[in-house]
C-alpha positions as CSV (number, residue, x, y, z in Angstrom):
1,X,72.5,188.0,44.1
2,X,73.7,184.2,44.4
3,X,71.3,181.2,44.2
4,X,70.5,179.4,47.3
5,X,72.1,175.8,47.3
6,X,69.9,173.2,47.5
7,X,70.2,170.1,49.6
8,X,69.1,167.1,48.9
9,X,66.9,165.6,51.3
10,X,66.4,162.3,53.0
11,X,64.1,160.4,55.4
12,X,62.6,162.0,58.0
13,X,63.5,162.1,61.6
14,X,60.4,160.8,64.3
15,X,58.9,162.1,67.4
16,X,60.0,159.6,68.4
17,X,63.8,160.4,69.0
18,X,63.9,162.3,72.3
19,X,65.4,161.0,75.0
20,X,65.0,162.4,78.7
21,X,67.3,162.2,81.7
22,X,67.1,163.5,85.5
23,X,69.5,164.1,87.8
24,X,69.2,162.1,90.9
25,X,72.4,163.2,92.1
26,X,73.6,166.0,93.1
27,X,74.7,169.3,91.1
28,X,78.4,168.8,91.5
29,X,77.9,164.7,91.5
30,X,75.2,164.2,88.5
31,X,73.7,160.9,88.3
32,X,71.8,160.8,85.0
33,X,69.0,158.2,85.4
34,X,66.6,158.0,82.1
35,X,62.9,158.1,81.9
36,X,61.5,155.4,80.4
37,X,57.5,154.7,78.9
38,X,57.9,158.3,77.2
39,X,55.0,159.3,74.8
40,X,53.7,162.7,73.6
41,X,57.4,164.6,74.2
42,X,56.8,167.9,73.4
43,X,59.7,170.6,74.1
44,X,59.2,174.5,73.3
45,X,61.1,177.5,73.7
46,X,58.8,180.5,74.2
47,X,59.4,184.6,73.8
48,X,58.1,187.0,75.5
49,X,57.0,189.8,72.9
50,X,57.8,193.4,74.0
51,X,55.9,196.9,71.9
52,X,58.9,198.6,70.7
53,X,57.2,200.5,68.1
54,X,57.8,204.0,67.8
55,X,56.9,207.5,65.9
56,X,59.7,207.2,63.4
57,X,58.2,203.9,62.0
58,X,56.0,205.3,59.8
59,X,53.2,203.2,60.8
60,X,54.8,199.8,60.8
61,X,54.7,197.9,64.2
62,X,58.4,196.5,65.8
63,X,58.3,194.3,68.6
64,X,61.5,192.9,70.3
65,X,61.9,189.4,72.6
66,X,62.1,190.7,76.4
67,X,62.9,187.5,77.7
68,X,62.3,183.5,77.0
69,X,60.5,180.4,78.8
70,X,61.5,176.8,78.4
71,X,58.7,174.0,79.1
72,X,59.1,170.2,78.3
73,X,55.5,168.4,78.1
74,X,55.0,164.5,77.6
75,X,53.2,161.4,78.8
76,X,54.4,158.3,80.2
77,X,52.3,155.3,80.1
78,X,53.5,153.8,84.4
79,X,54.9,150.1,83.5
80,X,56.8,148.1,86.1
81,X,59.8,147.1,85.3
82,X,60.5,143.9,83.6
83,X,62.8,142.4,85.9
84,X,60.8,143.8,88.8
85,X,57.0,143.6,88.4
86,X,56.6,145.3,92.0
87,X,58.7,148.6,91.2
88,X,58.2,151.0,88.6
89,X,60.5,153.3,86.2
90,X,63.7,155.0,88.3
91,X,63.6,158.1,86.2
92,X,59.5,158.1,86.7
93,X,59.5,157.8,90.2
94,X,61.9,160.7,90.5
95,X,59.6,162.9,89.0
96,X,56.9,161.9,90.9
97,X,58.5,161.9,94.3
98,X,59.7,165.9,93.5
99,X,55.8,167.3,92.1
100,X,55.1,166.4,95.9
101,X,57.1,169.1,97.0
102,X,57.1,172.8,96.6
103,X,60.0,175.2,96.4
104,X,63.5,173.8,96.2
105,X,62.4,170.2,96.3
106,X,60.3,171.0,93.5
107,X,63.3,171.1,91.4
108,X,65.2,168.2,89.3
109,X,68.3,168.6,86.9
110,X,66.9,167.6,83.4
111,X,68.6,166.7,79.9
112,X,66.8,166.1,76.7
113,X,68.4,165.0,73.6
114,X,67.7,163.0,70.0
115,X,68.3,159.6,69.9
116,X,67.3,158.6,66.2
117,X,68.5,155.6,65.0
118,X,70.9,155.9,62.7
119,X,70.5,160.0,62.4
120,X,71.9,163.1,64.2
121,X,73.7,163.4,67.2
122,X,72.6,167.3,67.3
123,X,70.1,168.5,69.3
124,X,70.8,168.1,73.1
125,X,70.1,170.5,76.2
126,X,70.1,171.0,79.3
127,X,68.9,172.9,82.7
128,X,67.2,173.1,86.1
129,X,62.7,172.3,86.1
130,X,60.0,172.4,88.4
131,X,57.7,169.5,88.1
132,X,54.0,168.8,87.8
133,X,52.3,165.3,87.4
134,X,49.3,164.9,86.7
135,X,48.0,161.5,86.6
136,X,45.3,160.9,83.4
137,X,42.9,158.9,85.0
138,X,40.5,157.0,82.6
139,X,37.7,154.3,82.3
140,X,38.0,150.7,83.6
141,X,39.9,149.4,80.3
142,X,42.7,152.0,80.1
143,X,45.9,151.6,80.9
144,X,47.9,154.2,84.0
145,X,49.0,157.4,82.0
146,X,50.3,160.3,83.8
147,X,50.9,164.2,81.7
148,X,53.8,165.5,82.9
149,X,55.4,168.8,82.7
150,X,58.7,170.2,83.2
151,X,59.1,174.1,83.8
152,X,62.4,175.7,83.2
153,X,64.0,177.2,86.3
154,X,66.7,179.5,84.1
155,X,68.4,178.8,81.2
156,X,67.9,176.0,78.4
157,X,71.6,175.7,77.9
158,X,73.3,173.5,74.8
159,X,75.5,170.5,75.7
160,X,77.3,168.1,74.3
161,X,75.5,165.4,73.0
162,X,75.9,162.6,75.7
163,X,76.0,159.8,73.4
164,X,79.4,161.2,71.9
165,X,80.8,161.2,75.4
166,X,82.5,157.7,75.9
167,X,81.1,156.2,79.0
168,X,80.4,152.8,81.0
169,X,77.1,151.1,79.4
170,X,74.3,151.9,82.6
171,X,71.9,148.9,82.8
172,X,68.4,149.6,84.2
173,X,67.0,146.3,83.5
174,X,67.0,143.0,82.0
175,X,64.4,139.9,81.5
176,X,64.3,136.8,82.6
177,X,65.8,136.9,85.7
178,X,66.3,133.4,86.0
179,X,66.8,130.3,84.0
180,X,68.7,127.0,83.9
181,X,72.1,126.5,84.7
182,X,72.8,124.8,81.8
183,X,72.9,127.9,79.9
184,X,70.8,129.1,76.8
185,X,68.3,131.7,77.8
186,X,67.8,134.3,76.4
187,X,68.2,137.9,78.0
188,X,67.0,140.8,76.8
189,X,69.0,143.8,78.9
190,X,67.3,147.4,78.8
191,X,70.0,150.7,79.3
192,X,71.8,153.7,78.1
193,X,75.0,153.9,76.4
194,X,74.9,151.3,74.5
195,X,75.5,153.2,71.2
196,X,78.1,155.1,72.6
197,X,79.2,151.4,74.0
198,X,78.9,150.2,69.8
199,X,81.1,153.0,69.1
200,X,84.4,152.4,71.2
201,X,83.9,148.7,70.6
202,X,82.1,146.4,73.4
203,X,84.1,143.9,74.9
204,X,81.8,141.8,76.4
205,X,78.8,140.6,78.0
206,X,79.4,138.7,81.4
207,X,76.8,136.6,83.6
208,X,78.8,136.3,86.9
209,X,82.7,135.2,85.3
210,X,81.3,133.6,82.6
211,X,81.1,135.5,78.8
212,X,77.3,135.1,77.4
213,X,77.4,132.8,74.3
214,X,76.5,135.3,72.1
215,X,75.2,138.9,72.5
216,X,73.8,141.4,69.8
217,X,72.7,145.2,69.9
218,X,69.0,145.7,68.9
219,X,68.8,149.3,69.6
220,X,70.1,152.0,70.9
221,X,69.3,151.0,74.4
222,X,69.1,147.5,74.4
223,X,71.3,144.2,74.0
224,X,70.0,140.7,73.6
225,X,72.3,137.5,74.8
226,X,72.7,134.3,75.5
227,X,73.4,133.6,79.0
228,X,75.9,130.6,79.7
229,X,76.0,128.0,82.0
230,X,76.7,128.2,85.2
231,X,76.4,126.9,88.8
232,X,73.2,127.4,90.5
233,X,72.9,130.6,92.3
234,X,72.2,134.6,91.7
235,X,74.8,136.3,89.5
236,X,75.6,140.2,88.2
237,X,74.8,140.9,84.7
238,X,77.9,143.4,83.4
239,X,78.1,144.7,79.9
240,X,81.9,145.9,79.4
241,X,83.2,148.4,76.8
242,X,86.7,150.1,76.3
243,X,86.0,152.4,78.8
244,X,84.9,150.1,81.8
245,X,82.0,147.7,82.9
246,X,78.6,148.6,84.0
247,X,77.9,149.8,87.3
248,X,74.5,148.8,87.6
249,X,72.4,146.0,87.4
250,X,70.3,143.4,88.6
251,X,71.4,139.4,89.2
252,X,70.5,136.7,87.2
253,X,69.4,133.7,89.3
254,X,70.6,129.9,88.0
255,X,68.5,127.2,88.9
């Protein structure tokens, strides 16, 4: 017999890593739109245990796995969005708008996959759910939580990890939304693909024409900058990498 090799380990990974998309597109057209306020994300594979045991055993029980369930179960805490204090989370709403429904409009595309800072780019899946959501309720002082669940519809398939897929950054939000047009706020921008953004080099941060006067990456899903000066008026934020600018996004109002 050989001896087993032994690793040595680092830090630890967090609960904190998961990410979760929906699909608010269509099957052949995905548009992957993120959930956002996520707390509590638990994801489990389950078996379904099947007596296989038999006479020639001697005694000694077999079983053997029949068949397997997928189920996602987390929390989101319902904030508005920062740019927007009258709407609430894309992804959010699109899970609540399909537990209203039974049968096909029930279902929603989902993809789940680790996001640590700094760590692995491993774990990533993805399939078809039903939804539930189930609103916490709570005494006067508590803030809106709802428990949602996603049931798999099918297989729990592997994918490529999105954020090794170069793609255009996706902005979701960004705060302030206004400030002077002399220049010098500062705007904190809220998205996806900004790591993957880090790793084919950004080009740029634009308000309107004009190149912020400085921008930085906090995290994996959000940029800070300084927007320029400008004429009065509303304007489109656009964060650009090597393979395009954003799509999406709110404008930026100069006063």
């Amino acid at each position: 017999m050989t001896a087993t090799t032994k690793v040595q380990l680092g830090a630890a990974t967090t609960v904190r890593k998961w990410y979760v998309d929906v699909n608010t597109g269509t099957l052949a057209d995905p548009v992957w739109t993120g959930v956002f306020g996520v707390s509590n994300f638990k994801p489990s594979l389950s078996p379904t245990w099947k007596d296989t045991s038999d006479f020639d055993s001697g005694g000694d029980e077999s079983s053997t796995s029949t068949s397997r369930k997928w189920e996602l179960d987390f929390k989101v805490e319902r904030k508005t969005q920062a740019s927007d204090p009258t709407a609430y989370d894309p992804g959010q709403e699109a899970l609540r708008l399909r537990a209203e429904h039974i049968g096909l409009l029930n279902s929603i595309g989902v993809r789940f996959y680790e996001m640590e800072p700094g760590g692995p780019r491993i774990e990533a899946f993805q399939g078809q759910a039903g939804v539930e959501w189930s609103p916490d309720g709570g005494a006067m002082a508590d803030t809106d939580g709802v428990s949602v669940k996603l049931i798999g519809q099918g297989s729990r398939t592997a994918i490529t990890h999105p954020d090794t897929v170069a793609s255009v950054p996706v902005i979701y939000s960004f705060a302030p939304i206004t400030g002077p047009a002399a220049g010098g706020t500062l705007v904190t921008i809220h998205g996806v693909g900004f790591t993957g953004a880090v790793a084919v080099g950004v080009t740029g941060v634009k308000f309107g024409a004009n190149n912020a006067t400085s921008f930085a990456f906090v995290d994996d899903d959000t940029i800070v900058a300084i927007a320029p000066a400008h004429a009065a008026g509303a304007v489109a934020v656009i964060v650009t990498n090597a393979t395009g600018p954003s799509i999406t996004g709110g404008t930026f109002t100069y006063v």
